[in-house]
C-alpha positions in Angstrom: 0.0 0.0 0.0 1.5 3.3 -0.9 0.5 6.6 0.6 -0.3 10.1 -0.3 -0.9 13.7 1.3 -4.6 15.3 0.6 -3.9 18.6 2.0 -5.2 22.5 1.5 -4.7 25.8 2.5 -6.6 26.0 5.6 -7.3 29.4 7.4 -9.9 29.9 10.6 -9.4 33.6 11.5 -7.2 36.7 9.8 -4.2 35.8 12.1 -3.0 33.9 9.7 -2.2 35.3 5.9 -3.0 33.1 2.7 1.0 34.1 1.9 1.4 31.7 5.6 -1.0 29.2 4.4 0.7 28.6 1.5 4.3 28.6 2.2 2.5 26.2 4.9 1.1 23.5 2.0 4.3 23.6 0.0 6.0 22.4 3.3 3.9 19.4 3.7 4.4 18.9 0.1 7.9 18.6 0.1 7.8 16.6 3.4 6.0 14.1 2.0 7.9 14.1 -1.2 11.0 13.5 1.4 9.2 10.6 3.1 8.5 8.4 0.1 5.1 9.7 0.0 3.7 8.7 -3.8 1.4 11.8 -4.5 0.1 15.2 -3.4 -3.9 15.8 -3.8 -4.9 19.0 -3.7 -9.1 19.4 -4.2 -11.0 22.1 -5.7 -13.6 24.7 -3.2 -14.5 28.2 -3.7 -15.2 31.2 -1.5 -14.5 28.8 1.7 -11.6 30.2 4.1 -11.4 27.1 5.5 -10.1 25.2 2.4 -8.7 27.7 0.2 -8.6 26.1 -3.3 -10.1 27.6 -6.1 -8.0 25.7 -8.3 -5.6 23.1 -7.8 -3.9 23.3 -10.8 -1.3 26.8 -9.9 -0.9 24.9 -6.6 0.5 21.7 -8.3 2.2 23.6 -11.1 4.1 25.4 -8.4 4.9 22.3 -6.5 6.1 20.6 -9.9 8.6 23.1 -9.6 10.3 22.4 -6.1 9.9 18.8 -6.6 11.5 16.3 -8.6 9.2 12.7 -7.8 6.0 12.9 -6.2 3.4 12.4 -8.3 0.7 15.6 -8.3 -3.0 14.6 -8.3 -5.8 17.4 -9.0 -8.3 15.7 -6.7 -10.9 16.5 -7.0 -12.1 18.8 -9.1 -15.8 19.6 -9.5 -17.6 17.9 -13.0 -19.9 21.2 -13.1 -18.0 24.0 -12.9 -15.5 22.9 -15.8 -15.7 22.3 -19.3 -14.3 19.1 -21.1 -11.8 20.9 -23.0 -10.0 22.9 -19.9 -10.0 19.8 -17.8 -8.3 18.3 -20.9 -5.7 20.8 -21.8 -4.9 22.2 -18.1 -4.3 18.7 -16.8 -2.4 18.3 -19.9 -0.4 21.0 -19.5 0.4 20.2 -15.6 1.4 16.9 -17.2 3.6 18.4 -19.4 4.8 20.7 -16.3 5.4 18.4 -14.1 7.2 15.7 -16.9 4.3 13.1 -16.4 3.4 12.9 -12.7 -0.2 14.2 -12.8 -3.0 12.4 -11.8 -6.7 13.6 -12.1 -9.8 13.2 -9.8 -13.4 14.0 -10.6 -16.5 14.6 -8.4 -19.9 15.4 -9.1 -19.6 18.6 -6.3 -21.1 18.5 -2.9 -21.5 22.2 -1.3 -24.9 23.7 -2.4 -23.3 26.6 -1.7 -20.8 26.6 -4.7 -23.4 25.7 -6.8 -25.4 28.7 -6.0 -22.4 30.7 -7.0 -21.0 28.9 -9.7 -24.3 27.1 -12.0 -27.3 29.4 -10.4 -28.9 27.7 -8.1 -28.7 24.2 -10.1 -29.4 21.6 -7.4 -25.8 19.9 -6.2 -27.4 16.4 -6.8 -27.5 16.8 -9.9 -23.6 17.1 -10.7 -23.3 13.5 -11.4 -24.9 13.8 -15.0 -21.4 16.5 -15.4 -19.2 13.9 -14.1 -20.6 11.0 -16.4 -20.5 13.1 -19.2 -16.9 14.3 -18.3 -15.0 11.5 -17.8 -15.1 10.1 -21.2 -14.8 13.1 -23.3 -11.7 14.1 -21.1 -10.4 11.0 -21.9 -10.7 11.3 -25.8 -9.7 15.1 -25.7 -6.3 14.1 -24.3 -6.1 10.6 -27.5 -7.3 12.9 -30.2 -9.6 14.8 -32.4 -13.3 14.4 -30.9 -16.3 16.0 -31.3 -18.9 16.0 -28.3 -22.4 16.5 -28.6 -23.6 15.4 -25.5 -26.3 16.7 -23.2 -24.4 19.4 -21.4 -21.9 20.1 -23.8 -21.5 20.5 -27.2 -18.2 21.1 -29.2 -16.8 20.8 -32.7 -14.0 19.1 -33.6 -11.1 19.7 -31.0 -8.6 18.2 -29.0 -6.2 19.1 -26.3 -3.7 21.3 -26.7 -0.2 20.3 -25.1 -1.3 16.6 -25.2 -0.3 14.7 -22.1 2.9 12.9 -21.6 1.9 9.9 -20.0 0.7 7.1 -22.3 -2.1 6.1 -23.4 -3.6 8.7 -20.8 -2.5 10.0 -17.8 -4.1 8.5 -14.2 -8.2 9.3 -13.8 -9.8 9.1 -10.5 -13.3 9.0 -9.3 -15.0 10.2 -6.3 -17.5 7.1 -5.8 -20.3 6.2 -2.3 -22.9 4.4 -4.3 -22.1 1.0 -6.0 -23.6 2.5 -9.5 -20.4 5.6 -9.2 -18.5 2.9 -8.2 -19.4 0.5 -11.5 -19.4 3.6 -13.9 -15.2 4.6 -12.1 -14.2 0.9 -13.2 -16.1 0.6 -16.4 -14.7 3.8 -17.7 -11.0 3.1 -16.8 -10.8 4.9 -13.6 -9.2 4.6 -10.4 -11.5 4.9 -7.0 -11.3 7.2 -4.7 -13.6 7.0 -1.5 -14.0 8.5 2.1 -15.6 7.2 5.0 -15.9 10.2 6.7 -17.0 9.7 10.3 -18.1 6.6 9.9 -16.1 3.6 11.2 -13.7 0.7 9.7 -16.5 -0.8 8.7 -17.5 1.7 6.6 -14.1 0.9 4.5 -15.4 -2.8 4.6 -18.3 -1.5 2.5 -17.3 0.8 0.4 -13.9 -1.8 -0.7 -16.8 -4.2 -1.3 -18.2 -1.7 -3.7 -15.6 -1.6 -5.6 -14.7 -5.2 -5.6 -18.3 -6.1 -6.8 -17.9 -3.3 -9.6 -14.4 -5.0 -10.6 -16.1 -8.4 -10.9 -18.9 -6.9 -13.1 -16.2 -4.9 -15.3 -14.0 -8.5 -15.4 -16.7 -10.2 -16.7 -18.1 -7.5 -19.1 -14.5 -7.0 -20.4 -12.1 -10.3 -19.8 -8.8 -9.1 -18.7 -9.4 -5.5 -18.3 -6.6 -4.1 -15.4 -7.7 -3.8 -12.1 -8.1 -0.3 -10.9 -6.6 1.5 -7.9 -8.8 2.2 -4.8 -7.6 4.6 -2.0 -9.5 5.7 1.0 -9.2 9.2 2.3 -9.2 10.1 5.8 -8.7 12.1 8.6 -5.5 11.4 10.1 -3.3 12.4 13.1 -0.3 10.8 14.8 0.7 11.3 18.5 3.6 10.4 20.3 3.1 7.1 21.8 4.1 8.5 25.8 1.6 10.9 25.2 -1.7 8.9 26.7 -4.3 11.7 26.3 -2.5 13.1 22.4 -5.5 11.8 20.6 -7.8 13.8 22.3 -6.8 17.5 20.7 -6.4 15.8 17.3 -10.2 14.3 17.9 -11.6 18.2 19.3 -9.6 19.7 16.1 -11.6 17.2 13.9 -14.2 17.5 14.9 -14.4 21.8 14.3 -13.9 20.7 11.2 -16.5 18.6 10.8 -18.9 21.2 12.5 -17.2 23.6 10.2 -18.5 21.5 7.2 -21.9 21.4 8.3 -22.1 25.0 8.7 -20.8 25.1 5.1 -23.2 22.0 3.8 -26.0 23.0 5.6 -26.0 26.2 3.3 -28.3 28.5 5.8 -25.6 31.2 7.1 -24.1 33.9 4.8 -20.6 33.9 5.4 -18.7 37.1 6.3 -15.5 37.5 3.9 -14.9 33.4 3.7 -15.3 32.7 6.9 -18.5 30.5 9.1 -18.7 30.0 12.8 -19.1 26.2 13.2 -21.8 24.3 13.9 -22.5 24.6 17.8 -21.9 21.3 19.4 -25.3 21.5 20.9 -26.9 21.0 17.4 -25.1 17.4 17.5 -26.4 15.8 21.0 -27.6 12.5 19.9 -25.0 12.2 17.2 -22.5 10.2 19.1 -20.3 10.3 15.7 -19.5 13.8 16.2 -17.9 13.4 19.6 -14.6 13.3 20.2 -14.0 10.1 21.5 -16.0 8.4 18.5 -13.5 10.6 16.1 -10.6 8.9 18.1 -11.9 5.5 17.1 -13.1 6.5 13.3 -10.9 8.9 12.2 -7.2 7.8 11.6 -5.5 9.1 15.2 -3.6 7.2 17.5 0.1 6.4 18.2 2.3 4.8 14.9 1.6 1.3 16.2 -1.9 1.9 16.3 -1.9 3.5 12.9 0.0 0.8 11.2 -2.7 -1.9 12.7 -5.5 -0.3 10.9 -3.6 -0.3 8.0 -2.8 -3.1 7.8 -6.6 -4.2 8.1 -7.0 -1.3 5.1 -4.6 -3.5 3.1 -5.6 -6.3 4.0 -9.3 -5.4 2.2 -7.7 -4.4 -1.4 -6.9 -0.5 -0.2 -4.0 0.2 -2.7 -3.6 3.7 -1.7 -3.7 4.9 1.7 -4.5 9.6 1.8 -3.6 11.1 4.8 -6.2 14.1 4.8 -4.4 16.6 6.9 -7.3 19.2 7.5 -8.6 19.7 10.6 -7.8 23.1 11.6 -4.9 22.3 14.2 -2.0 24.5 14.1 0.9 23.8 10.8 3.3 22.9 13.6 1.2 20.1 15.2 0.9 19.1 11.2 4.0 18.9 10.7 4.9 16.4 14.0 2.1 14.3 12.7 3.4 13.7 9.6 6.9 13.6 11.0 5.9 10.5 12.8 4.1 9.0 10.0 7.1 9.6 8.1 9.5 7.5 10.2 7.4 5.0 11.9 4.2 3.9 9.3 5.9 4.4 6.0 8.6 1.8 6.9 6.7 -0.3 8.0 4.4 -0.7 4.6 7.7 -0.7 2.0 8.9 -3.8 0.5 12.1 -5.3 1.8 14.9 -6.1 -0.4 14.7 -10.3 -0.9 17.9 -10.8 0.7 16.5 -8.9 4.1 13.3 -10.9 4.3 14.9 -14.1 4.5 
């Protein structure tokens, strides 16, 4: 199982300037890079303080830059708000930019409140028409000349312009919950990605199942098509291991950020200048998911030994791709210890020994 960073630029009050929040992300970046991380995901979210990304793509052509291996995955970004040809030829050129280490993810959108901005009013649910649409023409924009005359868009003959260096195409991931996202990812070529959110290990259990019943289905449609990638993204934090009570402001930071999403999701405050208070824990009595000690068992905290365990469970289901999500709204230097430890305890534990050493 390899590993990844899903990270943003994550701001909570003016204290902090976005010049801080970046020079904060690049560091993580070229951590990870250092510590045999495989990829960097940065997502796509507008008008939102509290992940600052209206585009990944000057992010990850920045990072292409100051880096030299890991791999630089747009993920996601949002099926609605783009059209075929500029996901084709900006992913192309970050390709190109990079020398053939990006990798692309595509969601149908979740935030009602971007969709009020960005596609007036158009209800969010109804993004993952976009994304069906999307995936293929993106796909035959970056093989050739193709004309689209689909049901959202319609285009004349084009194609993308730099063409991609990787060959045939370059990596295409797909946000998938529902087994029918998950059939149309694996039918269409595409990688899985999936999240579990609060929910427990269990929840992994079901989603790998998923995508395992959508492989079968694709096997037997198509004999000897390759089996995609699936990585889960999660929350993730580790303490020290003489620290007995370190999981407990890693859970309380999570869990603002959770609230913070709600707030966000719910879509009934305006915001002032970016920024929305958090949902008040009151609003969640009854929702033992949202509590802190909950978080400690769900989200991905705990000391390196207990991390590895789980992942090893992770593995052990078909996860090929393990993303530690680093956003929830601690401070950059408790970031930076987590993924410190990480770094020297988990990685080596999941990297293949030479055959000489194993025997």
């Amino acid at each position: 199982m390899r590993f990844s960073l899903f990270v943003h630029m994550e701001r909570w009050d003016e204290s902090v300037s976005h010049r801080e929040c970046f020079e904060n992300l690049t560091e993580l970046a070229l951590m990870a890079e250092a510590g045999g991380f495989s990829t960097v995901w940065i997502g796509e979210h507008h008008a939102m303080e509290y992940t600052i990304s209206p585009s990944p793509m000057p992010q990850l052509a920045y990072l292409a830059a100051r880096t030299s291996r890991i791999r630089l995955g747009a993920g996601t970004i949002i099926a609605p708000f783009w059209n075929p040809l500029r996901v084709a030829g900006e992913t192309a050129l970050l390709d190109v930019i990079s020398n053939g280490r990006m990798e692309v993810g595509l969601a149908r959108g979740a935030y009602q409140f971007e969709f009020d901005r960005l596609m007036g009013g158009m209800s969010a649910v109804d993004g993952g028409k976009h994304l069906r649409e999307l995936v293929p023409a993106v796909r035959a924009l970056w093989e050739g000349d193709y004309a689209h005359d689909g049901e959202i868009w319609q285009f004349p003959t084009s194609t993308s312009v730099p063409k991609p260096i990787q060959k045939p195409t370059p990596p295409m991931w797909v946000a998938a919950r529902d087994i029918s996202s998950h059939e149309f990812a694996v039918a269409n070529g595409c990688n899985v990605m999936v999240t579990p959110l609060m929910k427990g290990d269990e929840e992994v259990a079901d989603l790998a199942g998923k995508f395992d019943s959508a492989v079968a289905k694709n096997s037997a449609n198509n004999p000897g098509a390759p089996r995609p990638d699936l990585m889960v993204l999660r929350h993730t934090h580790v303490h020290d291991t003489d620290d007995p009570e370190g999981w407990r402001r890693p859970a309380e930071g999570i869990q603002k950020f959770y609230r913070t999403f709600d707030a966000w999701f719910g879509n009934k405050t305006v915001p002032k200048n970016g920024f929305l208070e958090p949902s008040p824990v009151e609003k969640f009595e009854g929702r033992p998911e949202f509590t802190p000690e909950s978080l400690h068992k769900t989200a991905m905290i705990g000391t390196p030994d207990e991390i590895i365990e789980r992942l090893r469970h992770y593995e052990a289901l078909g996860v090929t791709e393990f993303s530690l999500w680093s956003d929830n709204s601690l401070t950059h230097e408790e970031k930076k210890r987590s993924l410190e430890l990480f770094i020297e305890h988990v990685v080596p534990a999941f990297q293949k020994q030479p055959a000489s050493a194993a025997r």
